[in-house]
N, C-alpha and C positions, 0 to 999 in steps of 0.2 A: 378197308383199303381196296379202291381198284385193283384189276387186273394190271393193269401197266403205274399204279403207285407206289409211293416212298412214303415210308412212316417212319417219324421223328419224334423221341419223348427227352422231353428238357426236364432235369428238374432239380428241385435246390430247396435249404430250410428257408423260411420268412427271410425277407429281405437279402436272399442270394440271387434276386431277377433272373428266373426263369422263365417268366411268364413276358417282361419286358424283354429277353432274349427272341420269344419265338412270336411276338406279334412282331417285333420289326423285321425278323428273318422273315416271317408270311408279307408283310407290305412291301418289303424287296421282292418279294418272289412274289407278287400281281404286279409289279411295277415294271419286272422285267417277263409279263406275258403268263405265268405260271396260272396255275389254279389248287386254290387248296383250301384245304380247313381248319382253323385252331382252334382245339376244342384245352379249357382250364380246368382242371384239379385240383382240387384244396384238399385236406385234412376232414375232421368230423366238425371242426371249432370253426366260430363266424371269424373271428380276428385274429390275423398272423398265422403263423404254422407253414410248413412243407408244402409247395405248390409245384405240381407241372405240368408243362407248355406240350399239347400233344398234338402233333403235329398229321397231317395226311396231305400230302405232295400230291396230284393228278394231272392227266391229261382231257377231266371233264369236269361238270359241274355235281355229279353222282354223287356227295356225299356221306359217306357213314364213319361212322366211330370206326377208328382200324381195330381188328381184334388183335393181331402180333405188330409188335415194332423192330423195322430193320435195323435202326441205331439208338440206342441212348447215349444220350450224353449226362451225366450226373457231375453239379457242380457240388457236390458233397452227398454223404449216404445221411442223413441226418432222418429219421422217423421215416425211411423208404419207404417201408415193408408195410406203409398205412396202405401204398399205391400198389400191393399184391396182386389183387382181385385186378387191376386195371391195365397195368402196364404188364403184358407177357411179352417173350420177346419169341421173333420167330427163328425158327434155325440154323439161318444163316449170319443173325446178328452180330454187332458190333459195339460192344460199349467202350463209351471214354468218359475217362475219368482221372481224378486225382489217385484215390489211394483202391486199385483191385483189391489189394487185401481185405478190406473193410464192406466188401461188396456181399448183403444178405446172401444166403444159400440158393436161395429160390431161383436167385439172376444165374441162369444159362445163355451163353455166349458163345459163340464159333467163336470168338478173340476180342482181348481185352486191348484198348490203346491208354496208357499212361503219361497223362497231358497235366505240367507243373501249374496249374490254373493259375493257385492265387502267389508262386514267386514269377511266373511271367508276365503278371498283370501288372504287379510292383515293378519288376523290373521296366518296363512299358513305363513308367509314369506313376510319382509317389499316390495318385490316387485313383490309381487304376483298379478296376472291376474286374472280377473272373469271368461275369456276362458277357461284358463287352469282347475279351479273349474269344470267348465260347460261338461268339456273334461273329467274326470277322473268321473263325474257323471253320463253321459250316458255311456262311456266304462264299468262300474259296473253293470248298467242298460242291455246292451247287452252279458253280461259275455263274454266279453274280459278281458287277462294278463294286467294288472297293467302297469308292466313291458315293452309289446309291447305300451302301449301310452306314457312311457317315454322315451324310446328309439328312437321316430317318434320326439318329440318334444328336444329331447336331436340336431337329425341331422339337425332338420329344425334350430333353433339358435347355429348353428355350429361356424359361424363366431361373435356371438354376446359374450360380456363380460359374466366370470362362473355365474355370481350373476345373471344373466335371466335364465341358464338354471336352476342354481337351485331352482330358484322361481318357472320355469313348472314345475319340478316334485315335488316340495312340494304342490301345485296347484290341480296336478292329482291326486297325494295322498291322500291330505283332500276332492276333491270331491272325492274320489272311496272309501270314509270310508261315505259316504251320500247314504242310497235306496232309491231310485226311482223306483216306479211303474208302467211300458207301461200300456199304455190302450188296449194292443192286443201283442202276443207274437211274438217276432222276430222271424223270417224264418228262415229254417231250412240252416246250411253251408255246402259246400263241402269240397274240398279240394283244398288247397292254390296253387298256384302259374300260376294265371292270372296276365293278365298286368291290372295297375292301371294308366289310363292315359285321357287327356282331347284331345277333336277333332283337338285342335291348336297343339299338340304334336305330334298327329298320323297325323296329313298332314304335319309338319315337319319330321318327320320321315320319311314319306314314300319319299317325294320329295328328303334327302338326300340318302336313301337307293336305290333309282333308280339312282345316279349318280350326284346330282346338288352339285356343288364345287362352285356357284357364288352366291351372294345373296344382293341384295340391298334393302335395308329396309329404310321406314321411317312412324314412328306411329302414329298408328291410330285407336281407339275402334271399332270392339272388336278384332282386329288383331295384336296388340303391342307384346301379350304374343307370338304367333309364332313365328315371329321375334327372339325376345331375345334368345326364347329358340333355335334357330339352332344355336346362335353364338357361344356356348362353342362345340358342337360336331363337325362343322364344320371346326373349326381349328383344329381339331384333326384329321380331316380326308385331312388337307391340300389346305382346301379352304379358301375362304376369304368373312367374311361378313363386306358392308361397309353401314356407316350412310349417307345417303342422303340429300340436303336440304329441298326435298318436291318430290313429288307423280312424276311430270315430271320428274324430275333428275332420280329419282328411276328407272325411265322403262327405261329409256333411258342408263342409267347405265347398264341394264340388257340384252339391246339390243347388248350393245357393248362387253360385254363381249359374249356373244354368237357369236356374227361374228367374235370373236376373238380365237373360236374352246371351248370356255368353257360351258358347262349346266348351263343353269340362271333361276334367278327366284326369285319373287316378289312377296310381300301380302300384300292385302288393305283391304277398306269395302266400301261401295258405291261411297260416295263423293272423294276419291280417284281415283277407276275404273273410272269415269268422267273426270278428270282433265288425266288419263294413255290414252283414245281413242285413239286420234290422234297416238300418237307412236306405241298404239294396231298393228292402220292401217297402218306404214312403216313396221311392221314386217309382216303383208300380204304380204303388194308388195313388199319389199326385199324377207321374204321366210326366217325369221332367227327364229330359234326357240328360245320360250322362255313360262316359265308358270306363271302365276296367280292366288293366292287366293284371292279371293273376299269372306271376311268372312262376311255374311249382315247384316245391322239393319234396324232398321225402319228409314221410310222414307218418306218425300224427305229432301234435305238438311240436318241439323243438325240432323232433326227428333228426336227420339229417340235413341242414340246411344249405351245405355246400356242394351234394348231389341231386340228380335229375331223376323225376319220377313225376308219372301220372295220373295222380291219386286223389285230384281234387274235382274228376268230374261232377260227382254225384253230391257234390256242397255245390258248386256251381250250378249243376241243375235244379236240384231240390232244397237247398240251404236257405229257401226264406219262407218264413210262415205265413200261411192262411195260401189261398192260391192267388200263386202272384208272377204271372209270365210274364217272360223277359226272354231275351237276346242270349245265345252261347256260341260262340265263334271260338276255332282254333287255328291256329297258320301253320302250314307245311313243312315250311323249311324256314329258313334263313330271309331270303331273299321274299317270300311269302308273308311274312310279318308285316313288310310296307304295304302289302294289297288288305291284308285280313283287316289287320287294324285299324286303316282305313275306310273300308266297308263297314267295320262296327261303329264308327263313328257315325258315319253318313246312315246306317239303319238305326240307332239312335236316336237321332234329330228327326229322322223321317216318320220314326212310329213312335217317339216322344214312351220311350221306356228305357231304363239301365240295360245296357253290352256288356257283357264278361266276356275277355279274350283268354282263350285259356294258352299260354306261350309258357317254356319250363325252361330250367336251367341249362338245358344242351342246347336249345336253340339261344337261351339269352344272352350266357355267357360266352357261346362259341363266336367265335369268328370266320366270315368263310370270304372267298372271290367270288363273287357273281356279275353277271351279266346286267344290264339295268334294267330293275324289278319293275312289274307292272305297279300303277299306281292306280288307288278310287280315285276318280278326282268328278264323279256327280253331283250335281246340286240338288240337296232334299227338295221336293216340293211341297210348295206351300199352301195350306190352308187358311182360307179369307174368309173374316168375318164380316157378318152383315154388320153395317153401322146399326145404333143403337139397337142391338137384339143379338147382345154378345152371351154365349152360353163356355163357360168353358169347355165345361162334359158333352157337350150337344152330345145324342147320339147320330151317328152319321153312317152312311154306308158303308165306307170303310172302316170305320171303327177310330178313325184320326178325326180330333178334334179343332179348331183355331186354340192356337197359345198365345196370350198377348205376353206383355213386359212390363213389370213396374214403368208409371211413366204414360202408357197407353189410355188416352181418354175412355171414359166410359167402360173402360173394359178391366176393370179390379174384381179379382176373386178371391176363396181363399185354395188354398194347398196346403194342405197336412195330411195325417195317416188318418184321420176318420174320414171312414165311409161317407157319400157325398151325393147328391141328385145331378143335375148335369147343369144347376150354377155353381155349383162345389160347395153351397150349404150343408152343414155335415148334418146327416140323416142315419135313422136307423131302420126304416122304410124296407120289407122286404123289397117290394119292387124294385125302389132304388138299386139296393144289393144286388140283385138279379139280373138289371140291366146294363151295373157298372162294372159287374162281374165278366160278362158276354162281351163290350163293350171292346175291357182290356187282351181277349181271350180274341175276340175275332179280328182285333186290330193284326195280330202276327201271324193268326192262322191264312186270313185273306191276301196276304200281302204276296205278288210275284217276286221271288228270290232270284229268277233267272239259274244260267247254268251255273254259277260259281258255287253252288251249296257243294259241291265236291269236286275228286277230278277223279277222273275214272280212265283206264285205260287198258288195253290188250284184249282178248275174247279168252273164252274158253270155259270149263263146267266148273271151273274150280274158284273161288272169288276169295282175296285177300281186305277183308274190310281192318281199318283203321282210322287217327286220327292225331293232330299234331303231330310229334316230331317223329314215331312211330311209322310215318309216311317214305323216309329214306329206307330203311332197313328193309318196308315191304316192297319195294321200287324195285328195290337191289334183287331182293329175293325172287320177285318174280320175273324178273329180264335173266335171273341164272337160272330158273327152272323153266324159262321157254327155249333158250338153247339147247340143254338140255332133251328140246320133246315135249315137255307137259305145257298146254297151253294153259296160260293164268290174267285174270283180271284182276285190276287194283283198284281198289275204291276208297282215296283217301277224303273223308269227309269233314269237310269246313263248317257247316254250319251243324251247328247240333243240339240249337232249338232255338224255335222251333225246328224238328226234327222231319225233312222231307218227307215224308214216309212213301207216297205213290212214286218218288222220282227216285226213292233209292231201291225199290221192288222194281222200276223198269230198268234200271242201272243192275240186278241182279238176274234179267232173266235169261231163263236159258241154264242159269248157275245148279247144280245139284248138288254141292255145298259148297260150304263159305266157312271160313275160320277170321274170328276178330280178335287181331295183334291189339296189344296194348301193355305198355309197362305199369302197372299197379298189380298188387297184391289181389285184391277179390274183383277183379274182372268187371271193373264197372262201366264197360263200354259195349260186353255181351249180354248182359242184364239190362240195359237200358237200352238195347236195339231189340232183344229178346219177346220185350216186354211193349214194344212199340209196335212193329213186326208183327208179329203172329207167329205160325208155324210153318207158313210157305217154304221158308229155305231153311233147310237144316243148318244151323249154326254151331259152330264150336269154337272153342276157347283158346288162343294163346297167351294167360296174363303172365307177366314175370317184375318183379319189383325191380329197383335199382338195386346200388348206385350205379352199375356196372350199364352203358347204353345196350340196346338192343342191337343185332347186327344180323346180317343174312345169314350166314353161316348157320345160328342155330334156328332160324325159321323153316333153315329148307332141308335141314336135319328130321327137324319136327314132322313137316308136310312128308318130306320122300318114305320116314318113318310109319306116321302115324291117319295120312290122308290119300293114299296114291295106293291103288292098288297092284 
């Protein structure tokens, strides 16, 4: 939570709309100028169960996971106490609810408010929601239009029978005739018209607005809602998204449509990326471009599927046999999803090898307001072949070859995972090996990345290295410990292989140490810069697992603690 924000936690068993409570209450509050974040909560289970809507109210675009919440609202106590570790409340709090009695031990409140949810709903309208109640009661609370929450809840039950929509607005209307009193006054609004959008939407976005017409899908937490949501734009834009029987088919669906001249592209979450490797690794040695989201959870296996963790670098990096480089990208924030995944597309097509995005369940499934995100919108350049003296493999300066297309005169080869000469005869030739080896290997290391392999900011001896969504918490942390006094640089890094390496030793100089934030268990972000690096700057470790986000608070606990003297 900002300095000057409002934190809000919804929550309610499966199908109590919690989570439809606090995204329509966040697109009233962008609509009437606010800025905020909705970050969702589930349970340890993929399907159904206790969900809440966690809200962070601001007067910037700064955000982090709030660590204390000034209000809950609970539209039942039903399996709470899963939301322990996540929801604290801060001291001055306020919960409403139906039954205090029934309220876990743990919940500490400056005061309880005792709100008849489900007989005022009924009352409202035989098929009135406690949501909808719970919705027209904080919109009163936040002085938002009546009006702009029934117009949100009118389009969201668009396709539903009248008698639902008009249960919401008699719902919103009896709660928004209910005061409620914050425990701390909402921040201040600007002016409307940011984009109100979640991390799964901005890296669909971005991957359709760079060009990807292909898309083979098949579901899997917390990356389903991506999926979905490109089916309906992408037939509008004249592509095609197809259902898959499982994660294999999926890439390999996405392979083919790529050797067949189209932009592809696929999105999973760990146990997925696992079962994609191998096919990863024929798009290395064929050389056919294609992208990947890997949005993460916890892990290993089943793990935790419905929280946020960063633990798949080290499959992403190293997860495919024989040596076989490729593309790893991670997006920032929210709004950085439409640029990263973007760029992975377009370096893709450009150096003709598989992108892994590495995006996770805080940024996928949150929802945030933002400002209008940059977009890639570069056109790969092309490689021409001589008529007749078509080489697929040419070796080339760059390391990029001509790709034809099924279809292309004269110019038919083969692609598959055997080793290959540079018509793509599959050969066992050391040479060959040698040269197709170097080939694939200098294509990325040659290539200008320009400034966007990271974003680096503030000076000072101290340097905060990270990567995806890990970037707010260290943002936070070091704009609070340069107030403070202690001057601090940030270095959130985007590309992360190939791995900059001279542009992030100039990005560290001057630094006499460095600590790398990351949320996983064994710290696989310090070992693989470690190990990249050298021993110029002393490095040290902040890993910390889920589910619970990362927040400033305990970074600059840490740093004031254990790096400041």
């Amino acid at each position: 939570m900002t300095r000057d924000g409002l934190s809000i936690a919804i929550t309610g068993a499966g199908g109590a709309g919690a989570i439809s409570c606090g995204e329509m209450l966040l697109r009233a509050w962008a609509a009437a100028g606010g800025r905020g974040l909705l970050r969702k909560a589930f349970g340890p289970q993929i399907r159904g169960g206790e969900a809440a809507a966690l809200l962070t109210l601001t007067d910037s675009e700064d955000y982090t996971a709030a660590t204390h919440y000034d209000l809950l609202l609970a539209l039942d106590w039903l399996n709470f106490e899963r939301f322990e570790d996540e929801i604290r409340l801060a001291d001055h709090a306020a919960v409403v609810c139906e039954s205090p009695g029934d309220a876990p031990e743990f919940i500490k409140a400056a005061r309880f408010q005792d709100v008849a949810f489900k007989q005022l709903a009924a009352d409202s309208h035989p098929e009135g929601r406690s949501n909808m109640l719970a919705l027209g009661l904080l919109g009163r609370a936040l002085e938002l239009p009546v009006e702009s929450l029934c117009e949100l809840a009118e389009q969201r039950l668009a396709s539903r029978p009248q008698a639902y929509r008009d249960a919401a607005r008699a719902g919103i209307e009896a709660g928004f005739e209910l005061e409620l009193s914050l425990p701390r006054p909402a921040p201040a609004r600007g002016e409307p018209g940011a984009w109100c959008m979640s991390g799964n939407q901005a890296a669909a976005y971005g991957a359709l607005d760079a060009g990807i017409r292909f898309v083979a899908a098949y579901p899997i937490t917390p990356a389903s809602d991506l999926l979905e949501w490109m089916a309906g734009p992408l037939e509008q834009l004249g592509g095609h998204l197809v259902q898959a029987e499982d994660e294999l088919a999926a890439i390999n669906m996405a392979l083919g449509a790529s050797f067949g001249g189209v932009p592809a592209f696929t999105a999973t979450s760990g146990p997925g990326l696992a079962l994609m490797s191998e096919s990863i690794g024929l798009a290395v040695a064929s050389e056919t471009p294609v992208c990947i989201v890997n949005v993460q959870r916890g892990g290993p296996s089943t793990g935790i599927p419905t929280k946020s963790e960063q633990s798949d670098l080290d499959i992403a990096l190293h997860g495919l046999h024989g040596d076989a480089p490729h593309l790893v990208l991670a997006p920032l924030d929210i709004g950085d999803c439409v640029f990263t995944t973007g760029w992975a597309v377009h370096l893709a097509a450009a150096l003709q090898t598989p992108a892994i995005v590495l995006s996770d369940q805080f940024l996928g499934q949150s929802t945030a307001v933002v400002s209008e995100p940059r977009r890639h919108r570069a056109e790969p350049g092309q490689v021409v072949a001589s008529d007749g003296d078509y080489l697929r493999y040419r070796l080339t300066a760059s390391g990029v070859s001509a790709m034809a297309v099924p279809g292309d005169s004269d110019r038919r080869f083969t692609a598959d995972g055997l080793e290959h000469n540079e018509r793509g005869t599959p050969s066992a030739s050391q040479t060959d090996h040698q040269q197709q080896l170097d080939k694939r290997r200098h294509k990325l290391d040659a290539h200008e990345f320009g400034e966007d392999w990271a974003e680096v900011a503030g000076e000072g001896e101290l340097a905060l290295l990270c990567f995806g969504s890990s970037a707010a918490a260290v943002r936070a942390a070091a704009a609070r410990l340069a107030r403070s006094g202690t001057a601090v640089r940030s270095v959130a890094i985007r590309l992360l292989a190939p791995l900059p390496v001279a542009e992030l030793h100039d990005a560290l100089e001057g630094c006499s140490r460095a600590l790398v934030v990351e949320q996983n268990h064994s710290a696989q972000l310090f070992h693989y810069l470690r190990s990249q690096m050298g021993v110029d700057v002393p490095l040290r470790s902040y890993a910390r697992p889920g589910p619970v986000p990362l927040n400033p608070d305990e970074l600059c606990e840490f740093i004031n603690q254990e790096m400041l003297p």
